[in-house]
N, CA, C and O atoms as a GROMACS GRO file, in nm:
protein
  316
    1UNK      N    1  30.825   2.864 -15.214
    1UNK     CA    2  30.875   2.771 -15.115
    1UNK      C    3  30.808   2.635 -15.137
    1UNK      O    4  30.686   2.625 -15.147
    2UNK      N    5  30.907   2.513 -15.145
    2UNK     CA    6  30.842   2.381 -15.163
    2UNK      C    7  30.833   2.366 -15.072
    2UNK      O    8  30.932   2.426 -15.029
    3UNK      N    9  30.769   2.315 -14.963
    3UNK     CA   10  30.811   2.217 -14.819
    3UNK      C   11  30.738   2.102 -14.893
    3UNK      O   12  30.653   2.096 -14.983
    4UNK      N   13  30.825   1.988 -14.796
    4UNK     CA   14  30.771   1.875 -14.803
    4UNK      C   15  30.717   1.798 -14.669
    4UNK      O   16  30.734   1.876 -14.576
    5UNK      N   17  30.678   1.716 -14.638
    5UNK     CA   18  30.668   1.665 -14.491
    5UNK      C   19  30.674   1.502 -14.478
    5UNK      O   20  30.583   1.427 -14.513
    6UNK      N   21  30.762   1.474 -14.437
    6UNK     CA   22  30.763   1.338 -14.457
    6UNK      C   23  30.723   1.269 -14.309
    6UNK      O   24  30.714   1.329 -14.202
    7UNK      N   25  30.702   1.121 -14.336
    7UNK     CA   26  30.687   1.069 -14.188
    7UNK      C   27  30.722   0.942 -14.204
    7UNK      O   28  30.708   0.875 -14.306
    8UNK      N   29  30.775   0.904 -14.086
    8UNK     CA   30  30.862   0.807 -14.104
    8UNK      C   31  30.867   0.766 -13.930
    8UNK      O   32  30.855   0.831 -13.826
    9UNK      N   33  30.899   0.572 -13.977
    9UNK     CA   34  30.916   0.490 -13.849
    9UNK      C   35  31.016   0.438 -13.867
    9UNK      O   36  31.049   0.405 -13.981
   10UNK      N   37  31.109   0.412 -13.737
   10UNK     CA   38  31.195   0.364 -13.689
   10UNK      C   39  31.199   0.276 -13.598
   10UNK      O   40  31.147   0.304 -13.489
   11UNK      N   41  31.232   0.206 -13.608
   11UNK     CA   42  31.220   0.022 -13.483
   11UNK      C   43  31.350   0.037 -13.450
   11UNK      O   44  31.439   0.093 -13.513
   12UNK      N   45  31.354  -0.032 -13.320
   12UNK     CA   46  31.451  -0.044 -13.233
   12UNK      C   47  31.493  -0.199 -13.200
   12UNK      O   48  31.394  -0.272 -13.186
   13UNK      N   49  31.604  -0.257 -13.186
   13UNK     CA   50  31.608  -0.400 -13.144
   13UNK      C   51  31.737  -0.410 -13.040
   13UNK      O   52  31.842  -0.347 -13.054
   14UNK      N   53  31.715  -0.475 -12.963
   14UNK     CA   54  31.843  -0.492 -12.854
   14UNK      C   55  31.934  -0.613 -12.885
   14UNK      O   56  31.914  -0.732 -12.862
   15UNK      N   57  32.035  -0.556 -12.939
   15UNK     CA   58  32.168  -0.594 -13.001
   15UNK      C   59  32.278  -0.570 -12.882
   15UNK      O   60  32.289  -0.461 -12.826
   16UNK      N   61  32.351  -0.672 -12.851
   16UNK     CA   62  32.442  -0.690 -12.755
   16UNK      C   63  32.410  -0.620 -12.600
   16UNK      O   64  32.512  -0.604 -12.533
   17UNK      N   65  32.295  -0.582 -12.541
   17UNK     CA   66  32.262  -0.573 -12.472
   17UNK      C   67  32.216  -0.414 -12.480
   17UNK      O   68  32.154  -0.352 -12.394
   18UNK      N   69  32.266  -0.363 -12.615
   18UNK     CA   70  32.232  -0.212 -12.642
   18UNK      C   71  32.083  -0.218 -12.713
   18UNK      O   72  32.034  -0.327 -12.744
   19UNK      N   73  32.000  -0.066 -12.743
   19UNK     CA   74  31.872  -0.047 -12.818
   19UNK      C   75  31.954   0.042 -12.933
   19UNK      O   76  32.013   0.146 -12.906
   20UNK      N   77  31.947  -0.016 -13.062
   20UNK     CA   78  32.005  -0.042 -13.134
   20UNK      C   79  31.853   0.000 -13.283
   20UNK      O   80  31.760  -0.074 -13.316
   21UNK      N   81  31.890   0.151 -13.341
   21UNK     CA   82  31.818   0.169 -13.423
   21UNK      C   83  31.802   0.085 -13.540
   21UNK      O   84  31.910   0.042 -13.579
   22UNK      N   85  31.717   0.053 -13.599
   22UNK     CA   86  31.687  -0.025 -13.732
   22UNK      C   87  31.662   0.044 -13.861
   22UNK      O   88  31.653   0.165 -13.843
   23UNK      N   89  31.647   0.010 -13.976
   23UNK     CA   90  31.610   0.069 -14.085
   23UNK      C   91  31.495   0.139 -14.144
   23UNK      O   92  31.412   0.075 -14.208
   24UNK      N   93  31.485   0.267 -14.128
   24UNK     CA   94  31.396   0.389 -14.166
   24UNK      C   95  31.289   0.355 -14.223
   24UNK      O   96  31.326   0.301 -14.327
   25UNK      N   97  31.119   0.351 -14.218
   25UNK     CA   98  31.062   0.342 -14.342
   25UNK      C   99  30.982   0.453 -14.337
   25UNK      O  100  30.935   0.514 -14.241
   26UNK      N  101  30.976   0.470 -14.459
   26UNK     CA  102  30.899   0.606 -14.534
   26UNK      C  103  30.726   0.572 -14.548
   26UNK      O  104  30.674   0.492 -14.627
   27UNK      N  105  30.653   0.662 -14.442
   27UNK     CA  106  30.502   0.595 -14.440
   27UNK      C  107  30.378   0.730 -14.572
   27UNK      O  108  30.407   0.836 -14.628
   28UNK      N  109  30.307   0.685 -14.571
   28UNK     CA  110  30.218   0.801 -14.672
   28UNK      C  111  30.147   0.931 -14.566
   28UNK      O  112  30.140   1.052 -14.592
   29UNK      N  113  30.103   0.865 -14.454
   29UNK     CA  114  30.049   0.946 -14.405
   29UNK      C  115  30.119   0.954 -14.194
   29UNK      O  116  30.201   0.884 -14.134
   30UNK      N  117  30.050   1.050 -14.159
   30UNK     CA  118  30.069   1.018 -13.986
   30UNK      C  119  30.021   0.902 -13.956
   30UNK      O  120  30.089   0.819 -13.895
   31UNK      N  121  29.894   0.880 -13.994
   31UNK     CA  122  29.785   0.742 -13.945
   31UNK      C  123  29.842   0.627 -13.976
   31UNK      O  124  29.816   0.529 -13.906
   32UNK      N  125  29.940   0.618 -14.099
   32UNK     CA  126  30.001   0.468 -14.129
   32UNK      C  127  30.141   0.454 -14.097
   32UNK      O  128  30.206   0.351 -14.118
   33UNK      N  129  30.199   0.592 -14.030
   33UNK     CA  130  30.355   0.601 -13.971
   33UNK      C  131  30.336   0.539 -13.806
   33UNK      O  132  30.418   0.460 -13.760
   34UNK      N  133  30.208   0.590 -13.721
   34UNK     CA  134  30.145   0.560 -13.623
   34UNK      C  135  30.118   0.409 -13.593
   34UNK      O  136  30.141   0.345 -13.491
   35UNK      N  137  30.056   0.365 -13.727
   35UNK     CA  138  30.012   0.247 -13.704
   35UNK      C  139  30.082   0.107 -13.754
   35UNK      O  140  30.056  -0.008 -13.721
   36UNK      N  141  30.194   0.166 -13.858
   36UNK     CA  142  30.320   0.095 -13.868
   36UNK      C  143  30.415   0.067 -13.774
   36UNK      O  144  30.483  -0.036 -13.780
   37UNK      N  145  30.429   0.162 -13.671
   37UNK     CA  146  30.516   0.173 -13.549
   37UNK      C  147  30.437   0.082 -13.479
   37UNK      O  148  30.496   0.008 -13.400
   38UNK      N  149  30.371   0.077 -13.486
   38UNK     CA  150  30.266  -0.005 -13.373
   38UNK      C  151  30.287  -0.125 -13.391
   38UNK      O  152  30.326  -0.195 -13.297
   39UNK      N  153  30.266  -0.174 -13.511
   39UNK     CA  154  30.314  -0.360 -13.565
   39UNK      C  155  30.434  -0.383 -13.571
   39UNK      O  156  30.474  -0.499 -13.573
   40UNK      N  157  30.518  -0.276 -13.574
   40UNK     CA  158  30.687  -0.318 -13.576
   40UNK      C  159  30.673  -0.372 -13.423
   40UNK      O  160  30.674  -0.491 -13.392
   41UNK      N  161  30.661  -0.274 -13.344
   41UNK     CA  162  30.637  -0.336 -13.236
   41UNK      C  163  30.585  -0.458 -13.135
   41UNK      O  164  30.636  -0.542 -13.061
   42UNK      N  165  30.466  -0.418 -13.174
   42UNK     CA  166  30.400  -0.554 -13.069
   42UNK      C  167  30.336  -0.625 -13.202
   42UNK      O  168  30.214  -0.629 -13.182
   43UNK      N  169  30.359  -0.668 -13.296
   43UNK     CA  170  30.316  -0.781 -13.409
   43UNK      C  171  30.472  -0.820 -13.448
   43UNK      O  172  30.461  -0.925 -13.512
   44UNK      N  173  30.597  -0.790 -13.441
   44UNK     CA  174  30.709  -0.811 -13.492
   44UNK      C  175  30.796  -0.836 -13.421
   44UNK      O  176  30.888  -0.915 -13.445
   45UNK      N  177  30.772  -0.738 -13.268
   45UNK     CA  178  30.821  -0.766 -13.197
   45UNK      C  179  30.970  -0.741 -13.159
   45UNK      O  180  31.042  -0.816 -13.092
   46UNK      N  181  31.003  -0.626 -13.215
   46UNK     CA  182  31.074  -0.538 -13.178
   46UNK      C  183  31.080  -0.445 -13.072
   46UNK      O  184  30.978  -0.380 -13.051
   47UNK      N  185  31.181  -0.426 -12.999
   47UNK     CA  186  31.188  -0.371 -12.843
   47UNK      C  187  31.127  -0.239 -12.860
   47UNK      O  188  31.065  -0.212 -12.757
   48UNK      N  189  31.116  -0.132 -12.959
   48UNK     CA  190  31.030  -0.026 -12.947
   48UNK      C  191  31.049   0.005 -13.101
   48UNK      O  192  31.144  -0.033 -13.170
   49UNK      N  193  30.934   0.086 -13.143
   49UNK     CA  194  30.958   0.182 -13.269
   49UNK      C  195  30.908   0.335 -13.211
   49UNK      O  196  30.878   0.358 -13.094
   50UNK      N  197  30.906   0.424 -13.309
   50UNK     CA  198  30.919   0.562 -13.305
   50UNK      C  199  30.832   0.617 -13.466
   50UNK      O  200  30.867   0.591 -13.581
   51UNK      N  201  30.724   0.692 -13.424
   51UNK     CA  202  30.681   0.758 -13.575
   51UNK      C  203  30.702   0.907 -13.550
   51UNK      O  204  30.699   0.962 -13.440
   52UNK      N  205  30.724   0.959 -13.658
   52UNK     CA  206  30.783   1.104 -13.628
   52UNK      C  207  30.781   1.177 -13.785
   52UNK      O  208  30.812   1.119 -13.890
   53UNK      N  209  30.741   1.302 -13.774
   53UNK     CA  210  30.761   1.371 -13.898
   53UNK      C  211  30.828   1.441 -13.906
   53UNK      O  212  30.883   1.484 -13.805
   54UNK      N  213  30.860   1.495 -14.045
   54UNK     CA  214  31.008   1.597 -14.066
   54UNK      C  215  30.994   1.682 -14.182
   54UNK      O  216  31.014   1.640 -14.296
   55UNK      N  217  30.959   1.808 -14.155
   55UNK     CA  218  30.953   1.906 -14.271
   55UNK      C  219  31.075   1.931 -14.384
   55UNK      O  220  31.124   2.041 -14.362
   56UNK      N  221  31.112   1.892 -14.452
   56UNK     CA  222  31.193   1.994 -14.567
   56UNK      C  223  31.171   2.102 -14.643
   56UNK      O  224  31.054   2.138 -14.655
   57UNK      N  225  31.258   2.166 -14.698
   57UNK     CA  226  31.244   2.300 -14.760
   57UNK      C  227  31.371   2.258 -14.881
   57UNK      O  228  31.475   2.324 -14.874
   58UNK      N  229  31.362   2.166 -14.973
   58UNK     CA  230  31.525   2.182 -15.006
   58UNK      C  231  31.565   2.256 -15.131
   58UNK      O  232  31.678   2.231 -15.174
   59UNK      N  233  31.470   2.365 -15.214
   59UNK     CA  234  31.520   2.479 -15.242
   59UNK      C  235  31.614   2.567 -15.123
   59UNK      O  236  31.712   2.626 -15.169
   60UNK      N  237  31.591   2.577 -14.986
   60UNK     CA  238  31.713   2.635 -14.950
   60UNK      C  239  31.817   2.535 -14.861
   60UNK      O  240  31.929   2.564 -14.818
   61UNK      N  241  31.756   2.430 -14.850
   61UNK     CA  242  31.804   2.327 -14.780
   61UNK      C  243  31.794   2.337 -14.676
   61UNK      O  244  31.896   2.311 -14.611
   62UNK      N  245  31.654   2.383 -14.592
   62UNK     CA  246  31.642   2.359 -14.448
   62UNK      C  247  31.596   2.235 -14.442
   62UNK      O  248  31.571   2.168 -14.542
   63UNK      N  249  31.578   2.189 -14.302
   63UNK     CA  250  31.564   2.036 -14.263
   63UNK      C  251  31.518   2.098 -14.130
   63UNK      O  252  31.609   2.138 -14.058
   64UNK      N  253  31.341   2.118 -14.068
   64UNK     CA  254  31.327   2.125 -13.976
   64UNK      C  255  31.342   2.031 -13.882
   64UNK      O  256  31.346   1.917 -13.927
   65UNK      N  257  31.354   2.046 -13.730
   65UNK     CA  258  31.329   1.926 -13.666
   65UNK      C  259  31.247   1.861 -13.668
   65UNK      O  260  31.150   1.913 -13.722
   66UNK      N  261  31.221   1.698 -13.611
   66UNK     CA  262  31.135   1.633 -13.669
   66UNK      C  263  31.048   1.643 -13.510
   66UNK      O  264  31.083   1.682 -13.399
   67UNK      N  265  30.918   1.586 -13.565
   67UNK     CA  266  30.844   1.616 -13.477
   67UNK      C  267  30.783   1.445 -13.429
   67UNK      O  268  30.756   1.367 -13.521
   68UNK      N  269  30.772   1.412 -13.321
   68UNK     CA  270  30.747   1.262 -13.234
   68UNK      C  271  30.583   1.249 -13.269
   68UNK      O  272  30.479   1.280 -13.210
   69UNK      N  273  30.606   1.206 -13.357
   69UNK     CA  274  30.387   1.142 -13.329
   69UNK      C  275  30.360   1.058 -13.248
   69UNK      O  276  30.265   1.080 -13.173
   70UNK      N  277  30.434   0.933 -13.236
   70UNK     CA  278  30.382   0.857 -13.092
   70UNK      C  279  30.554   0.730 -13.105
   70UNK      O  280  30.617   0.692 -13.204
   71UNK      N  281  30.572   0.702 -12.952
   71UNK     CA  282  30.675   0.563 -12.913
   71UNK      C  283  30.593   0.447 -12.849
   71UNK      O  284  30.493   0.424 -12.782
   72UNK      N  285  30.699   0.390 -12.912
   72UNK     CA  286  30.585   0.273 -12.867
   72UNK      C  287  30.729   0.171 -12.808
   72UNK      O  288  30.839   0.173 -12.864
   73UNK      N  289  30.701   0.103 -12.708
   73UNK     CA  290  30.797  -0.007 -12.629
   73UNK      C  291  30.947   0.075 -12.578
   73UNK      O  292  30.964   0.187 -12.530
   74UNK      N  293  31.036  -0.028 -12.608
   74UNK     CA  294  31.164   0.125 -12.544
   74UNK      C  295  31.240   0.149 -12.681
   74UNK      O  296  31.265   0.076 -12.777
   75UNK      N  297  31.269   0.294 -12.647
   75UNK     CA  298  31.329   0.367 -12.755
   75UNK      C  299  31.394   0.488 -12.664
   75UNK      O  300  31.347   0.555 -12.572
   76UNK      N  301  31.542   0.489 -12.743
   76UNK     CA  302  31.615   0.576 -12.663
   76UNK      C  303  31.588   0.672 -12.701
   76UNK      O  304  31.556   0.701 -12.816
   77UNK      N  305  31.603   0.775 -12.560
   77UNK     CA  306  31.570   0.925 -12.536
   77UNK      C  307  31.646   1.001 -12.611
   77UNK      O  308  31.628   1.119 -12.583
   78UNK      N  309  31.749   0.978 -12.722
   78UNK     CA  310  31.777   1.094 -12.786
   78UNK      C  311  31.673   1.107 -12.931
   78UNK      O  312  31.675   1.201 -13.010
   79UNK      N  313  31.582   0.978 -12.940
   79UNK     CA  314  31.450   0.984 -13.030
   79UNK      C  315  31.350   1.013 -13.000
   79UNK      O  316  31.258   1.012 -13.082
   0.00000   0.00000   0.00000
């Protein structure tokens, strides 16, 4: 079994009065997915980001759910 574990942030920006996901980035660790979310945020200034990890398996092609490491500002509840 390969697993992999990735982690990854997502920023949010309010576009036409909606919170409006932004473009994915791929971090090395929790500590720099955590702390990337953090500067998207309040250094960039984006209405919220989201760090979160996500197991793969893709010898059989599972895709566990991903798991919330920390939100930061607003970010919609289906993240």
């Amino acid at each position: 079994m390969s697993e992999i574990t990735h982690f990854m942030v997502v920023p949010f920006d309010y576009i036409d009065g909606d919170i409006v996901a932004g473009e994915p980035v791929k971090c090395p660790s929790p500590a720099a997915a955590v702390a990337r979310a953090q500067g998207l945020w309040k250094t960039f200034g984006h209405a919220g980001a989201i760090a979160f990890s996500r197991t793969t398996d893709f010898e059989i092609g599972k895709f566990d759910v991903k798991h919330t490491l920390r939100r930061f500002g607003q970010v919609p509840s289906e993240y």
